[in-house]
N, C-alpha and C positions, 0 to 999 in steps of 0.2 A: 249881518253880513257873514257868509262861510269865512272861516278861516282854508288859504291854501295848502293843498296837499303838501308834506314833507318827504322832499325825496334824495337819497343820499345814493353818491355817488362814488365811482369806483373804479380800476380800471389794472390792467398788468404794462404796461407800457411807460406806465410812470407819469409825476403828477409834471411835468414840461410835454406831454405828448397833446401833439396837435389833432386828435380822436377825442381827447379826454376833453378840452377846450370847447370844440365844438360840442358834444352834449351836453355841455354845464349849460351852456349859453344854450343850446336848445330846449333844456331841461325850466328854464327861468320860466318859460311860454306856459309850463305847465303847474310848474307848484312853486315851494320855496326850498332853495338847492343848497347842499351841505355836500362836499366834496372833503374826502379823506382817500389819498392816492399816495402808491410808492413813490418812497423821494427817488429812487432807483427801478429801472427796467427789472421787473420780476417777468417776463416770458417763460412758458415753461414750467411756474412751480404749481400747477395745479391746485389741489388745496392745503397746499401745506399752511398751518401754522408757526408760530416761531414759540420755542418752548424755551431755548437754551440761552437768550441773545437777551440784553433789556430793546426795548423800542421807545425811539426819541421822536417827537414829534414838532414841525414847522410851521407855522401861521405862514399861509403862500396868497398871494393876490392873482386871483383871476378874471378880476373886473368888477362893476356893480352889477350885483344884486347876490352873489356868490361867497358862501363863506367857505374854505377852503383852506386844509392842513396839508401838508409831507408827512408822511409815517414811515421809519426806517423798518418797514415790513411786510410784508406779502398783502396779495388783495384781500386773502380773508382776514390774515390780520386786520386789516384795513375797517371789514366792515364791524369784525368783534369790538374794535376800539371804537367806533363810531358808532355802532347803540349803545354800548356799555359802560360807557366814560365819555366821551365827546358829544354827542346828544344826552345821553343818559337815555334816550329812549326810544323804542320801535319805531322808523320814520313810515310813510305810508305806500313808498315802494323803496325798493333796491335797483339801480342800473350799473350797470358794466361794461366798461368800453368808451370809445368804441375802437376797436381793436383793429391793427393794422396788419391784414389780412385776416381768411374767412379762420373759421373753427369749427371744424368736420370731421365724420370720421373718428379714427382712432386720437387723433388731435384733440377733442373734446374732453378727452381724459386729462393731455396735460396742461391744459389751459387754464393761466392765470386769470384769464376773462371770465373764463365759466365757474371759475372757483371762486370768485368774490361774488360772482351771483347764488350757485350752489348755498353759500355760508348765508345769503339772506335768506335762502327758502329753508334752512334748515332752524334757521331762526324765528319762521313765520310769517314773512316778508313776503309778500308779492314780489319777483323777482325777475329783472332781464338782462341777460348778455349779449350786446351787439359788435357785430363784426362787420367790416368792408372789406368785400373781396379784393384787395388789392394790398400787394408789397410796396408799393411805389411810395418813397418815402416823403412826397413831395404831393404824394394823394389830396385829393379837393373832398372833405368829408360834409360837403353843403348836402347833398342828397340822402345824405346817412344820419344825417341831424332831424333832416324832414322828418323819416321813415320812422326816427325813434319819438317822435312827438308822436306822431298817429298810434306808436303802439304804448306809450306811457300813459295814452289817455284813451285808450281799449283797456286795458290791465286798471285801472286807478275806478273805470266807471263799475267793470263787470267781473274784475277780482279774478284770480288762480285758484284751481284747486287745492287743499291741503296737499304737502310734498312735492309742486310741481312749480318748476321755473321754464321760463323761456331761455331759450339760443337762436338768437337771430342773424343769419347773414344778408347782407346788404348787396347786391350786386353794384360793380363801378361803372354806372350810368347814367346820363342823366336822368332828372322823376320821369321828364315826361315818357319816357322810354319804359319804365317799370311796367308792369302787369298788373300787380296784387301780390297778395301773400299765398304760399302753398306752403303746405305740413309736409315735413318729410321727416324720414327714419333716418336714426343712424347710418352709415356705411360700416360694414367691416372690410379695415383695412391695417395695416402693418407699415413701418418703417423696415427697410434693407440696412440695415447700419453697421459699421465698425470704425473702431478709433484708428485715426492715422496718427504716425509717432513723427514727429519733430524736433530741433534742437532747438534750444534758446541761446543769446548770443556768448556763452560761453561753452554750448555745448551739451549741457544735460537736457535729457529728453523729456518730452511734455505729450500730451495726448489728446487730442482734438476729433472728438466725434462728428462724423458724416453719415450720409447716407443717400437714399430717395426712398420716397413713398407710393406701395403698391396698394391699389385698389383689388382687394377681393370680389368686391361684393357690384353686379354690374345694374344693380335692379333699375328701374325708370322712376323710383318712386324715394330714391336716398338722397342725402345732404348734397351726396357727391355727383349725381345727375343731376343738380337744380343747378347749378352754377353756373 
């Protein structure tokens, strides 16, 4: 009898995020699941590592069939500790997410999602990072658990290139409503930004970055026109 695929799991939203839940529990359907997730919302840190900090790590229960830590460290942290010490070894994919909203564009750059995937493929890993298009914190990620079974078990049967990971967005729909899958290219596009200044309750002032994001790039064939 095959042993099942090992597949280790990951995500920037934090190991309480209800994205990350749903693909453990989606992930069960297909191999046997190893979750190593920030104990903290890392949105944002792209691929950083932590070089300066130690990193503590949580035995966390996410249900049966799932083994699953806290790591006080970024996603790629995340996945370096979980082949390198926490497995001790290459699992047979890497996923990420699923992430609450899409990851597009110039946004690809500083995503926690795509950066703990990035760190498996840089690793060797067949690698994917999935996202649902939707901010909605209250979001039904049942259809985005589907999507990530069908693409865990495309990727596990027929393998990735050398150096090359997946970024998957998810549209917030139901299946029967989906299409299929289309390829698409990057956008380029840019945040508008500047820090607004504030006082805190005695007065010194603090600095809170803003912005909105402009689409450059208008093609029919980018991240940012599939959506």
């Amino acid at each position: 009898m095959m042993s099942k695929p090992t597949i280790l799991i990951t995500n920037d939203d934090g190991i309480e995020a209800d994205g990350l839940l749903v693909l453990a529990h989606a992930m069960k359907e297909v191999g046997q699941v190893f979750v190593v997730a920030p104990r903290t919302e890392q949105s944002a840190v792209s691929y950083m590592v932590t070089i300066r900090d130690p990193l503590r790590f949580f035995n966390w229960d996410l249900g049966e069939g799932i083994t699953a830590c806290a790591l006080t460290g970024t996603p790629a942290d995340c996945i370096k500790f979980g082949v390198g010490t926490w497995l001790g070894r290459k699992p047979d994919l890497v996923v990420s997410g699923i992430n609450q909203g899409p990851n597009t564009a110039v946004n690809l750059l500083h995503s926690g999602t795509v950066g703990g995937a990035i760190e498996g493929c840089v690793e060797g890993i067949p690698s994917v990072a999935f996202s649902l298009d939707s901010f909605d914190k209250h979001a039904d990620y049942t259809t985005a658990g589907k999507v990530a079974q069908k693409v865990a078990h495309q990727v596990l049967n027929l393998g990735l290139p050398d150096g090359i990971m997946l970024n998957v967005n998810i549209p917030y729909m139901p299946e029967k409503d989906l299409k299929g899958f289309r390829i698409a290219r990057q956008a380029r596009s840019r945040w508008d930004e500047a820090f607004t200044e504030r006082k805190d309750p005695i007065g010194r002032p603090y600095y809170w970055l803003a912005g909105y994001h402009i689409n450059l790039d208008q093609g029919p064939d980018t991240d940012l026109a599939t959506r």
